[in-house]
PAZAPA-4460 file (N, C-alpha, C; in steps of 0.05 Angstrom, whole numbers, plus 32768, in hexadecimal, padded with zeros to 4 digits):
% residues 209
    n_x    n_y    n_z   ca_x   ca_y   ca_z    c_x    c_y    c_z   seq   type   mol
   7653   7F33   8559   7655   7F35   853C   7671   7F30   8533     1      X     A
   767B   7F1E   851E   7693   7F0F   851C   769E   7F2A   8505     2      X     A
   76B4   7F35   8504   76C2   7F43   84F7   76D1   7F2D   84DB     3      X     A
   76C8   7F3F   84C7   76D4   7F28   84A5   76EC   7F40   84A8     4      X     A
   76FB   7F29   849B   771A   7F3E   8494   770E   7F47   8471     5      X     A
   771A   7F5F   846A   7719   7F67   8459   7733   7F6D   8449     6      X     A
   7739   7F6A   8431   7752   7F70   8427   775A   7F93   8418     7      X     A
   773B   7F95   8417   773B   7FB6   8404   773F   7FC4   8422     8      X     A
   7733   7FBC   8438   7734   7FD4   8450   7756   7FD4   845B     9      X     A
   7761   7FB7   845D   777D   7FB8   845C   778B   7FC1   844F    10      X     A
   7788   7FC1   8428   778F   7FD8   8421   778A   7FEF   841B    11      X     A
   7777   7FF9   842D   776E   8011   842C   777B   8021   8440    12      X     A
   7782   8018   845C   778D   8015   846D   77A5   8020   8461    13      X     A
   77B7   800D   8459   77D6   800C   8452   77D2   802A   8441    14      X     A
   77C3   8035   8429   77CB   8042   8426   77BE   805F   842F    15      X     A
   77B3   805A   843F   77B1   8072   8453   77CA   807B   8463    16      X     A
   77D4   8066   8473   77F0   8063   8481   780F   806E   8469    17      X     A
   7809   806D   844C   7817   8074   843D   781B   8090   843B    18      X     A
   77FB   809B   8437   77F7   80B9   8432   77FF   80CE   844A    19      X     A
   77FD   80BE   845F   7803   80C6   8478   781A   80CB   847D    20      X     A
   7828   80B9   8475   784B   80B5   847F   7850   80CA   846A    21      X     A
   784E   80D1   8454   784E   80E2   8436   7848   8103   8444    22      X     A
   783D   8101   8450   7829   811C   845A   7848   8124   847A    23      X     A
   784C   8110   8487   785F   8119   8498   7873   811A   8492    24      X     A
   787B   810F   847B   7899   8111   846F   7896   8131   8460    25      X     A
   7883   8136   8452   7886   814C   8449   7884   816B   845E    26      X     A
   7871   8163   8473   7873   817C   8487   7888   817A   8496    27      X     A
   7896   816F   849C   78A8   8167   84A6   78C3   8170   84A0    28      X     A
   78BB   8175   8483   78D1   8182   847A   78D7   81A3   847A    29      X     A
   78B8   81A4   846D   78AB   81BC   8477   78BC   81CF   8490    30      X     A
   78B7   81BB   84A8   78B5   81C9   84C2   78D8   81C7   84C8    31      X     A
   78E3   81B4   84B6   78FE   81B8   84B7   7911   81D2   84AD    32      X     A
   7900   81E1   8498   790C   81FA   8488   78FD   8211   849B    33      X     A
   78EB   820C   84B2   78E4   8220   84C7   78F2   821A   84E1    34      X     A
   7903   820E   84D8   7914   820B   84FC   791D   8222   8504    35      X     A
   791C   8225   8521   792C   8240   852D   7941   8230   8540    36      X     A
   794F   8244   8550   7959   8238   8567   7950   823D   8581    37      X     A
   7937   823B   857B   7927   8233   8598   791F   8219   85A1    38      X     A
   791C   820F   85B5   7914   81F9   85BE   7906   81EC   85AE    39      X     A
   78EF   81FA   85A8   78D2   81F3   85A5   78D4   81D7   8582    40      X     A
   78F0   81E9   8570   78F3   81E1   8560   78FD   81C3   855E    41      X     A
   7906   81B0   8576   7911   819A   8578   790A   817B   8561    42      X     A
   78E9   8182   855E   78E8   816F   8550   78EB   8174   8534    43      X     A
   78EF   8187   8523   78F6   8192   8510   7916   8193   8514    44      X     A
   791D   8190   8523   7943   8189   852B   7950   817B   8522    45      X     A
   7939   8162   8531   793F   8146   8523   7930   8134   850D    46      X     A
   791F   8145   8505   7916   8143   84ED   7900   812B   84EF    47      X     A
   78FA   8122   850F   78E2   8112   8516   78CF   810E   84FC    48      X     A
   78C1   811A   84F9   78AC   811D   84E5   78B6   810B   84C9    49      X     A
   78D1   8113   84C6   78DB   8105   84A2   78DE   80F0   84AC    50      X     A
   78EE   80EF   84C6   78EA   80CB   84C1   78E1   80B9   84CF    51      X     A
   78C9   80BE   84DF   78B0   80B6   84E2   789D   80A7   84C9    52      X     A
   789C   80BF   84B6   788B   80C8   84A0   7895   80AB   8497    53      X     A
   78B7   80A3   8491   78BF   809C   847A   78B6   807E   847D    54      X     A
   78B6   8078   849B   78B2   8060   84AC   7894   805B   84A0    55      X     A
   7882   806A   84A6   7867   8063   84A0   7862   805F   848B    56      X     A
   786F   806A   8478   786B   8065   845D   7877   8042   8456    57      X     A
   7886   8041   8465   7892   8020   845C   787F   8010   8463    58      X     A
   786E   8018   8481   785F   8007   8490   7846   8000   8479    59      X     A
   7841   8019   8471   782D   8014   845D   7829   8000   843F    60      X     A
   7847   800B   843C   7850   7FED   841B   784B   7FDC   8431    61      X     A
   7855   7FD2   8442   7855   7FB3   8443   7832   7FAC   844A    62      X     A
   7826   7FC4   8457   7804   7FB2   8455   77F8   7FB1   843E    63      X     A
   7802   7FC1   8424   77F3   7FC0   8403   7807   7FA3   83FD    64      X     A
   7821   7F99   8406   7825   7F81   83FE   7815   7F6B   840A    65      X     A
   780C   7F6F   8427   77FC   7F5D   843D   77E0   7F54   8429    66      X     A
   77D3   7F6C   8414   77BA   7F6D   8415   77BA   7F67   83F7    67      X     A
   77D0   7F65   83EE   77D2   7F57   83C5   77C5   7F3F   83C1    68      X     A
   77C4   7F28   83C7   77BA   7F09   83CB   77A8   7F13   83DF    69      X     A
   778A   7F08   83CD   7777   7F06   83E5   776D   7EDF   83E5    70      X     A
   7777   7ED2   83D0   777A   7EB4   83D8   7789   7EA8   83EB    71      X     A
   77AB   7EB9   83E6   77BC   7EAA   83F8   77CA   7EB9   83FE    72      X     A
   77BC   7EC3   841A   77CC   7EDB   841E   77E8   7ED4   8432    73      X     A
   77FD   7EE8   842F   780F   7EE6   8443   7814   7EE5   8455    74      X     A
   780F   7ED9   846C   7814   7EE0   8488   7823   7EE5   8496    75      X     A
   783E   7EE0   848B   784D   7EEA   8496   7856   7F07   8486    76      X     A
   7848   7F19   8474   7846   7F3A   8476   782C   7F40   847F    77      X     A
   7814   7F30   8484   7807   7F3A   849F   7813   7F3A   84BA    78      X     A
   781C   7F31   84B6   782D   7F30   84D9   7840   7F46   84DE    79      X     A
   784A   7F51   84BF   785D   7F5F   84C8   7858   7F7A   84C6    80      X     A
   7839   7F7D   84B7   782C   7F9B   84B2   7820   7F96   84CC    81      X     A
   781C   7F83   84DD   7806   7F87   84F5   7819   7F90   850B    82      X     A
   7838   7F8C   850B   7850   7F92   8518   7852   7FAE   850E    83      X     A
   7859   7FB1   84FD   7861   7FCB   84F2   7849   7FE6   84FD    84      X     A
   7830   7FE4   84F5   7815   7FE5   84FF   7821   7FF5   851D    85      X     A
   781C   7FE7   852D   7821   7FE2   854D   7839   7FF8   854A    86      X     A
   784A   7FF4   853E   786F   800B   853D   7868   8028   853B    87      X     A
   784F   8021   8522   784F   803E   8515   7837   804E   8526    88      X     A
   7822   803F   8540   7810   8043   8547   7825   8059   855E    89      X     A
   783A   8050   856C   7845   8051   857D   785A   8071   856E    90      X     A
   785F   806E   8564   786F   8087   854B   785D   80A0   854E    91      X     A
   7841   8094   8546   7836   80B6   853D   7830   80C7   8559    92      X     A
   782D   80AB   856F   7826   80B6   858F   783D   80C3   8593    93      X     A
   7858   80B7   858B   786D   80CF   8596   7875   80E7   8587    94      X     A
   7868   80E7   856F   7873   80FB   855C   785F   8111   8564    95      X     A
   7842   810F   856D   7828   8117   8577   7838   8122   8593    96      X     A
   783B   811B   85A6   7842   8122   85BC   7857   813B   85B9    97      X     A
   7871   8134   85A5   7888   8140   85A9   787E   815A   8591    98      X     A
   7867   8159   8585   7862   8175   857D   784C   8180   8595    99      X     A
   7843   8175   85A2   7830   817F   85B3   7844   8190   85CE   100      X     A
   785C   8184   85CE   7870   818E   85E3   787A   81A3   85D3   101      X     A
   787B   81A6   85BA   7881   81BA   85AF   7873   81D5   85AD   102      X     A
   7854   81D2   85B0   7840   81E9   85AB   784F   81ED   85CB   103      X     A
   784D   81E1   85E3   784F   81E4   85FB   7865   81FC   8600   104      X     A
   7882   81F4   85F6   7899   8201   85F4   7895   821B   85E3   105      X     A
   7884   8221   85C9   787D   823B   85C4   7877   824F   85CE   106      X     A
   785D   8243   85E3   7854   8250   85F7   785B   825F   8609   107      X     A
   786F   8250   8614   7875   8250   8629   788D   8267   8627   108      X     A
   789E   825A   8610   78C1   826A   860E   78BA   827F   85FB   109      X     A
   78A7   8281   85E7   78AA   8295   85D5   788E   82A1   85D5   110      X     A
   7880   82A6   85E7   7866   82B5   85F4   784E   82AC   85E1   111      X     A
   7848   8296   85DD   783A   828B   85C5   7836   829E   85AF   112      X     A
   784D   829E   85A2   784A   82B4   858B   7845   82D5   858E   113      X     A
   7848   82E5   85A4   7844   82F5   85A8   7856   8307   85B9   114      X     A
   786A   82F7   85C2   787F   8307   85C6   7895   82F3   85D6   115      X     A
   78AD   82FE   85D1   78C4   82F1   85D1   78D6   82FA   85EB   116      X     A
   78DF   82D5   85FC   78DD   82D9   8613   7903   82D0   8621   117      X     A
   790E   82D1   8602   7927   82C8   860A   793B   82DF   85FA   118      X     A
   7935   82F6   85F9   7942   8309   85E7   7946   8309   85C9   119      X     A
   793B   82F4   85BA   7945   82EE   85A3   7933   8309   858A   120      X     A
   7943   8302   8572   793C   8319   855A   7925   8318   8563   121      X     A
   791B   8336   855C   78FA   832D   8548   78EC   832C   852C   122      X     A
   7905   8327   8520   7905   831D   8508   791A   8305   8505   123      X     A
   7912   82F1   84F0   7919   82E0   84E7   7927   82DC   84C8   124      X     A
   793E   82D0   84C0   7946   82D1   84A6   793E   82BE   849B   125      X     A
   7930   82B3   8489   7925   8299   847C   7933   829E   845D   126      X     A
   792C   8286   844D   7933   828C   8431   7927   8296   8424   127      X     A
   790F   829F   8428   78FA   82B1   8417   78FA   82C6   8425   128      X     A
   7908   82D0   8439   7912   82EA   843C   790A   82EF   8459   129      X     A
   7908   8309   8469   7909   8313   8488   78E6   8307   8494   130      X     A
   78E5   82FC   84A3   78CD   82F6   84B0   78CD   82FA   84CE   131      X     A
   78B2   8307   84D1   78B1   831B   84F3   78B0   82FE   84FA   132      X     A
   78B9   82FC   851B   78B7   82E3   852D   78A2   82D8   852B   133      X     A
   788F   82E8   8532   7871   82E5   853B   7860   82D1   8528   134      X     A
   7867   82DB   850A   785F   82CD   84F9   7871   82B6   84F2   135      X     A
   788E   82B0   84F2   7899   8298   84F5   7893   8287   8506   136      X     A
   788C   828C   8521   787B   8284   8533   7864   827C   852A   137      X     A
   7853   8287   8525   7836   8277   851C   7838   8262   8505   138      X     A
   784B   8261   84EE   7853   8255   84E3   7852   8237   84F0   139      X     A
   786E   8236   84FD   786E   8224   850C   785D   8218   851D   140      X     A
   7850   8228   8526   7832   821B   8538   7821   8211   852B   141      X     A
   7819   821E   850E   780D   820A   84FB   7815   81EC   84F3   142      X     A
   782D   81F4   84F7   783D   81D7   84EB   783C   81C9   8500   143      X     A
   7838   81CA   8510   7837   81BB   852D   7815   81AD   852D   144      X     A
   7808   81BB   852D   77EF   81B2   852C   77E8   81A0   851B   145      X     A
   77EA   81AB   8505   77EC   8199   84EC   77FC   817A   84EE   146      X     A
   780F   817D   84FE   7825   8161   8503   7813   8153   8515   147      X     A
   7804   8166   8524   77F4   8152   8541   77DD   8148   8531   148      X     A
   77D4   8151   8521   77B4   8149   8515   77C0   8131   8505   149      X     A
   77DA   812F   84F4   77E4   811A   84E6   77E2   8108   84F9   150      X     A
   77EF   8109   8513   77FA   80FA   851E   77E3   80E5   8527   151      X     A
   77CC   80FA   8534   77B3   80EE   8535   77A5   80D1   8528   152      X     A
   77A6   80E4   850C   7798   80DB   84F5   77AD   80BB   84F2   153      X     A
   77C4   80BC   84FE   77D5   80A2   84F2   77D4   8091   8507   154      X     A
   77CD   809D   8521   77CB   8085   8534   77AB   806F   8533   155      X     A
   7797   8084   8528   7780   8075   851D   7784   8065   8507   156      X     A
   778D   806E   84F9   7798   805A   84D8   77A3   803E   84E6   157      X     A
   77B6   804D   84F1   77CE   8031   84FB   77B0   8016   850A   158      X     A
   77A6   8023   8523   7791   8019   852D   7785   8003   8519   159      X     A
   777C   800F   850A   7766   8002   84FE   777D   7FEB   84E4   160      X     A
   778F   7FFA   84E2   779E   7FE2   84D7   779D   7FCF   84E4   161      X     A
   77AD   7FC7   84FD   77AE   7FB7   8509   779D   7FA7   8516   162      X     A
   7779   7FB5   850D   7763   7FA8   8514   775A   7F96   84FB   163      X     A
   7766   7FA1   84E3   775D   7F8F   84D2   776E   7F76   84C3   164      X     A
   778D   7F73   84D5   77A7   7F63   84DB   779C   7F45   84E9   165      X     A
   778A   7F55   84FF   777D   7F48   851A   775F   7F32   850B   166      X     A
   7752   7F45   84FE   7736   7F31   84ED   7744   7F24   84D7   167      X     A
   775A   7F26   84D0   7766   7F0F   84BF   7764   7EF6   84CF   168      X     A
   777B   7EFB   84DC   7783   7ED6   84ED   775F   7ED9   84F7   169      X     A
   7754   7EDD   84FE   7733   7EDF   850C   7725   7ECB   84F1   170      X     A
   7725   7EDA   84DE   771A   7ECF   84CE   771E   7EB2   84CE   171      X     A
   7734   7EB7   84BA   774F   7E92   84BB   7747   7E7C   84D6   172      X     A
   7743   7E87   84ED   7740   7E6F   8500   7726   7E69   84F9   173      X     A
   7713   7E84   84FA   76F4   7E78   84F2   76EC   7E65   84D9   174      X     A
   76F9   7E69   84CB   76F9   7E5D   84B4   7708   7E38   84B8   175      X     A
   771D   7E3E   84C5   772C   7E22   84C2   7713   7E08   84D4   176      X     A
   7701   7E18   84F4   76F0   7E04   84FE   76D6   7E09   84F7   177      X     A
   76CD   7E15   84E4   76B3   7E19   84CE   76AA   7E02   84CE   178      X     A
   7691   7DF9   84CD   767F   7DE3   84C3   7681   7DE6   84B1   179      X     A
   7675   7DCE   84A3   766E   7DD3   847F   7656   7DDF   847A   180      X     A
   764D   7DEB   8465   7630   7DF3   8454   761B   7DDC   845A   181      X     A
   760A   7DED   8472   75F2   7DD4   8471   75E7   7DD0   8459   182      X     A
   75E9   7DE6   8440   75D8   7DE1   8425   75E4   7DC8   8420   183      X     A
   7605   7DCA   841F   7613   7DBA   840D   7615   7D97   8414   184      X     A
   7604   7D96   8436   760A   7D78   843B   75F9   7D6B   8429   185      X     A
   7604   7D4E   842F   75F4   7D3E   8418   75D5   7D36   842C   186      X     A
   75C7   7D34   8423   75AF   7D2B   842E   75AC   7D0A   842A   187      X     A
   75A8   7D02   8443   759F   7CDD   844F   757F   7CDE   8451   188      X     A
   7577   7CC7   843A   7566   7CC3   843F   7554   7CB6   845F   189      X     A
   754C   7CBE   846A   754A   7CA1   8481   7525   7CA6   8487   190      X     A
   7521   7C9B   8468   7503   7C98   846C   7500   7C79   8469   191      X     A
   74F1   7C69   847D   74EF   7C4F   8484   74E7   7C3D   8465   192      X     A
   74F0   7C2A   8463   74F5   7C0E   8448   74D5   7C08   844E   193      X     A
   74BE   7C03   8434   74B4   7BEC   8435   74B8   7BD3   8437   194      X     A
   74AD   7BBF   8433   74B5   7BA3   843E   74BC   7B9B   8420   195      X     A
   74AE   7B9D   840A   74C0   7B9E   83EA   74DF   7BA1   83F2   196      X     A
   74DB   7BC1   83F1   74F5   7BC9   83F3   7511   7BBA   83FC   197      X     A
   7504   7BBB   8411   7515   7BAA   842B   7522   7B94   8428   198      X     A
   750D   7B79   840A   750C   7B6F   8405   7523   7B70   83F7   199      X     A
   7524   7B83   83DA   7532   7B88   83C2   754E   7B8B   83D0   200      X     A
   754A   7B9A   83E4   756F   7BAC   83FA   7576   7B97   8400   201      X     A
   756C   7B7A   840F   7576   7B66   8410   7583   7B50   8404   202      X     A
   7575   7B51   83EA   7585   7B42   83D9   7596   7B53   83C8   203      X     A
   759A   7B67   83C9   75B0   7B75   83B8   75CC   7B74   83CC   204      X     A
   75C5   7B76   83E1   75DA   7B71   83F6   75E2   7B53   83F5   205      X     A
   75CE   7B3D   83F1   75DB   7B29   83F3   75F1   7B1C   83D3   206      X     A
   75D9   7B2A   83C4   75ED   7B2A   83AA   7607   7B36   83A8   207      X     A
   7609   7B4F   83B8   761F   7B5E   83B4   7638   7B48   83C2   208      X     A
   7635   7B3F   83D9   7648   7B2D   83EC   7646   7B11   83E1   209      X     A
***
């Protein structure tokens, strides 16, 4: 079964990849105003998530520009959302991983939320005021989860971007060695001349020369 490229699923695509990158830029930030100085906090350190987020969000304009012309479309910003695609597929696997090493390091260093394994407070100062560990802790583990389900959710997006990057050129080749519309050929007669006929074809030919 031959795959049609579509331009609404491309940009449907792109702006899925938008809302996405929108969604990690904002928890991201989130999980930046819950940093501690524990390990576990690293990708909130470096603020992974914002600029991941900010990345996917670009990846995304350029496939709503890929998918504007559905006469003549660009190929070279399909090429570069099907590149980009591929970058950002590869982004959410490590942003996914490095919060998954994060739930790991909770666990492990700060008793998964239930008790604390390196002497530290057990309370926390935030800007909305004193918070027990335990619950700054779960905090954070929400936000972690939440970053892995994004992350998920963007490596499928990305996927399927780049599957419908792929039924473009698919299409285009099918299209360029296409036969024509058997409706549209012209139809030859080749039902045999009476001897009249044959007659008349002959001298119109000789008249013509």
């Amino acid at each position: 079964m031959a795959f049609i490229y579509s331009y609404k699923r491309t940009r449907l695509s792109a702006a899925i990849q938008i809302l996405l990158g929108f969604l990690f830029t904002v928890f991201g930030i989130a999980d930046r105003f819950e940093i501690t100085k524990h390990r576990s906090s690293f990708p909130a350190l470096y603020l992974l998530a914002v600029w991941i987020g900010c990345m996917i969000i670009i990846v995304g304009i350029i496939g709503v520009g890929a998918s504007l012309s559905e006469n003549h479309p660009n190929k070279s910003l399909v090429v570069a959302y099907l590149v980009s695609s591929i970058l950002s597929t590869l982004l959410a696997m490590s942003l996914t991983a490095c919060y998954g090493a994060s739930l790991y390091i909770i666990d492990k260093q700060e008793g998964n939320c239930k008790g604390l394994k390196d002497g530290a407070s057990s309370y926390i100062q935030r800007s909305y005021g004193q918070v027990s560990h335990e619950a700054q802790c779960k905090i954070r583990v929400k936000l972690a989860i939440i970053m892995i389900v994004f992350g998920v959710a963007e490596v499928l997006g990305a996927v399927w971007s780049i599957g419908c990057c792929c039924t473009m050129f698919t299409k285009n080749s099918r299209h360029q060695y296409e036969l024509p519309d058997e409706t549209r050929l012209e139809t030859i007669d080749d039902t045999p001349l009476d001897d009249d006929e044959q007659t008349t074809s002959t001298a119109q030919c000789t008249a013509a020369s």
